[in-house]
C-alpha positions in Angstrom: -24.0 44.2 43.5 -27.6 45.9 43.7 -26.7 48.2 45.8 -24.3 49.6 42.7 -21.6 51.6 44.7 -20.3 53.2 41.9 -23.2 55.4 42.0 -23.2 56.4 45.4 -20.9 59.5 45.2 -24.4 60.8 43.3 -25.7 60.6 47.0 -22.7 61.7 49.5 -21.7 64.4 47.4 -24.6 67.0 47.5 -24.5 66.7 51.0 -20.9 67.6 51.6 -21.5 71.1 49.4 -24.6 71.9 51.5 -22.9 71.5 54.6 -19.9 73.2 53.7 -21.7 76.5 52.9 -23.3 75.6 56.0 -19.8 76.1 58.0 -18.5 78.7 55.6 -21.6 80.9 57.3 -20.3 79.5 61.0 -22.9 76.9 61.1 -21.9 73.4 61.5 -23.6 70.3 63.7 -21.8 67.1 63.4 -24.7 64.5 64.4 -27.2 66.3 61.7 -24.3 65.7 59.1 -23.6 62.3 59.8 -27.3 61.8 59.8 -28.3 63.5 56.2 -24.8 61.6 54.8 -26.5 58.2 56.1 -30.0 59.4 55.0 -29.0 60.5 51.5 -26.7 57.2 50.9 -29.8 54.6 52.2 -32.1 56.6 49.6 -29.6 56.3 46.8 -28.9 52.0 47.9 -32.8 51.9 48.5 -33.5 53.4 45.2 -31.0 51.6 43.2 -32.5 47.6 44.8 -35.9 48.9 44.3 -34.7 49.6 40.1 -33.2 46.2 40.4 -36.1 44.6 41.7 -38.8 46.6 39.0 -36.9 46.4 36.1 -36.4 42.8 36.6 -40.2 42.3 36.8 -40.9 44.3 33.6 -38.2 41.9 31.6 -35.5 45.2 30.9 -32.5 43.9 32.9 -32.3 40.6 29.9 -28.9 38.5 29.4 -27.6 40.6 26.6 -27.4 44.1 29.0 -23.8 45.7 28.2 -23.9 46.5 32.4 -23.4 44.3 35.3 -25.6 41.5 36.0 -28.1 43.0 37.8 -29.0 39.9 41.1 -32.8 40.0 40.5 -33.2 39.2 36.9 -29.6 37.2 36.8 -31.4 35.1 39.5 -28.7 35.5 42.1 -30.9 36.8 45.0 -35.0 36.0 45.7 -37.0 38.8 44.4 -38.7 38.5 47.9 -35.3 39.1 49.2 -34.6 42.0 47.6 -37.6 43.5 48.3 -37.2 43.0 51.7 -34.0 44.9 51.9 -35.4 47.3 50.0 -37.5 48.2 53.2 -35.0 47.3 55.4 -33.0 50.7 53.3 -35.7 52.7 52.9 -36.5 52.2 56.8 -32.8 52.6 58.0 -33.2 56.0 55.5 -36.6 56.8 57.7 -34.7 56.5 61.0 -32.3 59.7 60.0 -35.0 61.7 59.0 -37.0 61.4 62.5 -33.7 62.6 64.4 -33.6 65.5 61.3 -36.9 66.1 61.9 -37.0 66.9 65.3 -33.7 68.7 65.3 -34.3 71.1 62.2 -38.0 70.9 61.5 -41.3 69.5 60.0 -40.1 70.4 56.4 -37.7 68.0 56.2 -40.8 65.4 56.5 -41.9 66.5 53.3 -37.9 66.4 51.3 -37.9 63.1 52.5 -41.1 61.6 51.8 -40.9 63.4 48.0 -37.2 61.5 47.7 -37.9 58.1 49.0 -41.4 58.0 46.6 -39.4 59.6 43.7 -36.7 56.0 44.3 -39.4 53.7 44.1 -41.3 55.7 41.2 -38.2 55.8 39.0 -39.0 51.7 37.8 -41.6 51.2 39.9 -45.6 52.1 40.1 -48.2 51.8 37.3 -46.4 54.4 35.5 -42.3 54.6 36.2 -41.0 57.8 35.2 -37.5 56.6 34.6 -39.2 54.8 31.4 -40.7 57.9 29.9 -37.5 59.9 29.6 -37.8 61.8 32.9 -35.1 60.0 35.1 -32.0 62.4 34.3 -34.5 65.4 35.3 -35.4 63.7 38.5 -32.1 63.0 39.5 -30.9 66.4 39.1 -33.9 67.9 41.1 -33.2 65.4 44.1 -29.6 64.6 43.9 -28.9 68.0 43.1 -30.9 70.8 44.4 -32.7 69.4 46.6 -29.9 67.2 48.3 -27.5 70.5 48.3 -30.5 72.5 49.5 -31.8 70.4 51.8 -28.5 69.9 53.8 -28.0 73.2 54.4 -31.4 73.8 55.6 -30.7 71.0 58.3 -27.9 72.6 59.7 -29.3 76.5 60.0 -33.0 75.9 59.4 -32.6 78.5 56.5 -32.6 79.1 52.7 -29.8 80.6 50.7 -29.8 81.6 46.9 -26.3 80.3 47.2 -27.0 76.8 47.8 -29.6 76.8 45.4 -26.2 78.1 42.7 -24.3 75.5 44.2 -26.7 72.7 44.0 -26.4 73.3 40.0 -23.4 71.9 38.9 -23.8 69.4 41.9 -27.2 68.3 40.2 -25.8 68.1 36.6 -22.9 65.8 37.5 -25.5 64.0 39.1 -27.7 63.8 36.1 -24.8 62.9 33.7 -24.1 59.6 35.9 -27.4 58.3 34.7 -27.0 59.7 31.3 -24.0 57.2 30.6 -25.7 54.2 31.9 -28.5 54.6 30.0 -26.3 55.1 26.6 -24.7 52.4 27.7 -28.1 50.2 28.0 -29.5 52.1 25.1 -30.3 49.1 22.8 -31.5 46.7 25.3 -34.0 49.4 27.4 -35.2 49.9 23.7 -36.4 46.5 23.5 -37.7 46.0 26.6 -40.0 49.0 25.5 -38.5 51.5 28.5 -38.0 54.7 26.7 -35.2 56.2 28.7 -33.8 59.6 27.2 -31.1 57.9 25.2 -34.1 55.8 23.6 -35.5 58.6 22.8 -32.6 60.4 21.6 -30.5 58.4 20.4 -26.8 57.5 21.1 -25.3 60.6 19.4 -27.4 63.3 20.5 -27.2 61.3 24.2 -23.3 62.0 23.6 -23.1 65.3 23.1 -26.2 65.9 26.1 -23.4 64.3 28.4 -20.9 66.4 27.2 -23.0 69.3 27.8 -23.9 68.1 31.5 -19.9 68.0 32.5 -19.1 70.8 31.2 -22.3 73.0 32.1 -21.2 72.3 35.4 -17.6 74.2 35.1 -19.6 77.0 33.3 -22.0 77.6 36.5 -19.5 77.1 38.6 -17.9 80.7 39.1 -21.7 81.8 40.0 -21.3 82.0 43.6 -18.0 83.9 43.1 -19.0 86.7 40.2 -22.2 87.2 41.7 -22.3 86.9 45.6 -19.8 86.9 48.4 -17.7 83.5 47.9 -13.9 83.7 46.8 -12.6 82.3 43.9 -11.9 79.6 46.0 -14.9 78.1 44.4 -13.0 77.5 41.3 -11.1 74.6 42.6 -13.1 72.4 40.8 -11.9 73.3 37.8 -8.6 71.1 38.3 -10.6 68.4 37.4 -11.1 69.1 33.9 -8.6 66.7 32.5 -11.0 64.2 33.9 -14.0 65.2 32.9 -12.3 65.3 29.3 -11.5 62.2 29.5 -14.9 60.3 30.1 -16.6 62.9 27.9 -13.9 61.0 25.2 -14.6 57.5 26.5 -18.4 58.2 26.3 -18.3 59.9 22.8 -15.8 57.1 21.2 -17.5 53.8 23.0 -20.2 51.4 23.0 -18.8 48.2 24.2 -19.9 47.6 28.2 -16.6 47.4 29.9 -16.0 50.7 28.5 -19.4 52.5 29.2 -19.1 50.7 32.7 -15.8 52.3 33.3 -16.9 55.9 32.4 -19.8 55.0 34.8 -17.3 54.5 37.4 -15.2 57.6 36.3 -18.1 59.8 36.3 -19.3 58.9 39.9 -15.8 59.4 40.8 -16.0 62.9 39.2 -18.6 64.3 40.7 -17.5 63.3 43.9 -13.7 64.7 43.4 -16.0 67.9 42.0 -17.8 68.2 44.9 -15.0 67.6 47.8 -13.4 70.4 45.7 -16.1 72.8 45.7 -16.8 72.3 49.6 -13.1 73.0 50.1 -13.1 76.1 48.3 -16.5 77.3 50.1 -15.0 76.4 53.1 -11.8 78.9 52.5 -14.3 81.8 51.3 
């Protein structure tokens, strides 16, 4: 339940894109993918027991949250416990770096020091930044460009302007995941004084930022095709439309929690289907 698998397509997804303009380029090491899929998916559980450990101790996960009961705060684990396997991710998440580390460079010390400080900052610290508005842009910078460019660089040791396009969409999905829980949460994080950008917002104008989050990702899409050398392969994501219309509708109409919860789901799932997509068509470029 902490670990919140709904949300892990945030961190598997950006890595399969990377990797795939990777191979499209004839690049492709099996062991450093495995390792940045395990690496990315132990920062996203590390990050999401480390929120349900924080938010717990600052009284914002209460009994009246439209979400799932989060184990800290509903008393079903130890804090102490949770902490520790907060470590024990973040640690396991440590482990893949070294081996990326020595196989595609020093650099990669500094992506994943920034990403495992950004999970712990996000409810945690003197300051969290996912209580002053700034989680959605966080999420896009390290679930999106950053995880896209990142696993490219491990498998040629390079930079590309086309990750970077690719890494867009990727990273808006991404950001549109935490958008609807936080809608969803809106009235409770407001009490419990954390000023997530729904707080500040408001439900309706947080409505129409998701819609334009989904849908800014089709628009960006076609980058890579109109202005570089990728087919219009690329496009395949587009078949998912229908979907995204559909939680952009059960977002926009809702506020009850099983329904929020379910466009949660639907959302993860989206950018995951999105993604698998978009590395297919790079792949055929």
């Amino acid at each position: 339940m902490a670990a919140r698998p709904r949300t892990l397509p945030v961190g598997l997804a950006p890595v399969l894109v990377g990797t795939a303009l990777a191979g499209q380029q004839g690049t492709f090491h099996a062991l450093r993918f495995v390792a940045a899929v395990l690496g990315a998916l132990f920062i996203q559980v590390g990050a999401n027991l480390t929120n349900d450990y924080s938010d717990a101790r600052r009284g914002a996960d209460t009994e009246d949250r439209l979400g799932p009961v989060r184990v800290t705060a509903g008393g079903l684990v130890p804090p102490r416990q949770v902490l520790i396997a907060t470590y024990v991710t973040f640690g396991l998440a440590i482990l893949c770096g070294v081996y990326l580390i020595s196989v595609a460079g020093w650099e990669l010390l500094l992506v994943g020091a920034a990403s495992i400080v950004a999970g712990v900052l996000y409810t945690g610290g003197p300051r969290p930044y996912g209580y002053e508005g700034l989680g959605e842009l966080f999420v896009f910078l390290f679930f999106g460009i950053v995880a896209v460019v990142g696993s490219y660089f491990v498998q040629t040791r390079s930079l590309a302007w086309e990750a970077f396009a690719l890494a867009v969409p990727v990273g808006l999905i991404a950001s549109a995941v935490l958008v609807v829980n936080n809608v969803r949460d809106l009235e409770t994080d407001r009490r419990a004084g954390k000023r997530t950008l729904a707080v500040r917002l408001g439900r309706e104008r947080t409505r129409r930022m998701f819609a334009v989050l989904v849908y800014g990702a089709y628009v960006l899409t076609p980058v890579t095709w109109l202005f570089g050398t990728l087919k219009p392969w690329v496009l395949l994501p587009l078949l998912t439309l229908p979907i995204a219309a559909a939680v952009v509708r059960i977002v926009r109409t809702n506020v009850d929690g099983p329904s929020l919860n379910e466009a949660l789901a639907r959302t993860g799932m989206l950018e995951l289907i999105f993604c698998v997509l978009l590395s297919a068509g790079v792949l055929l470029s």
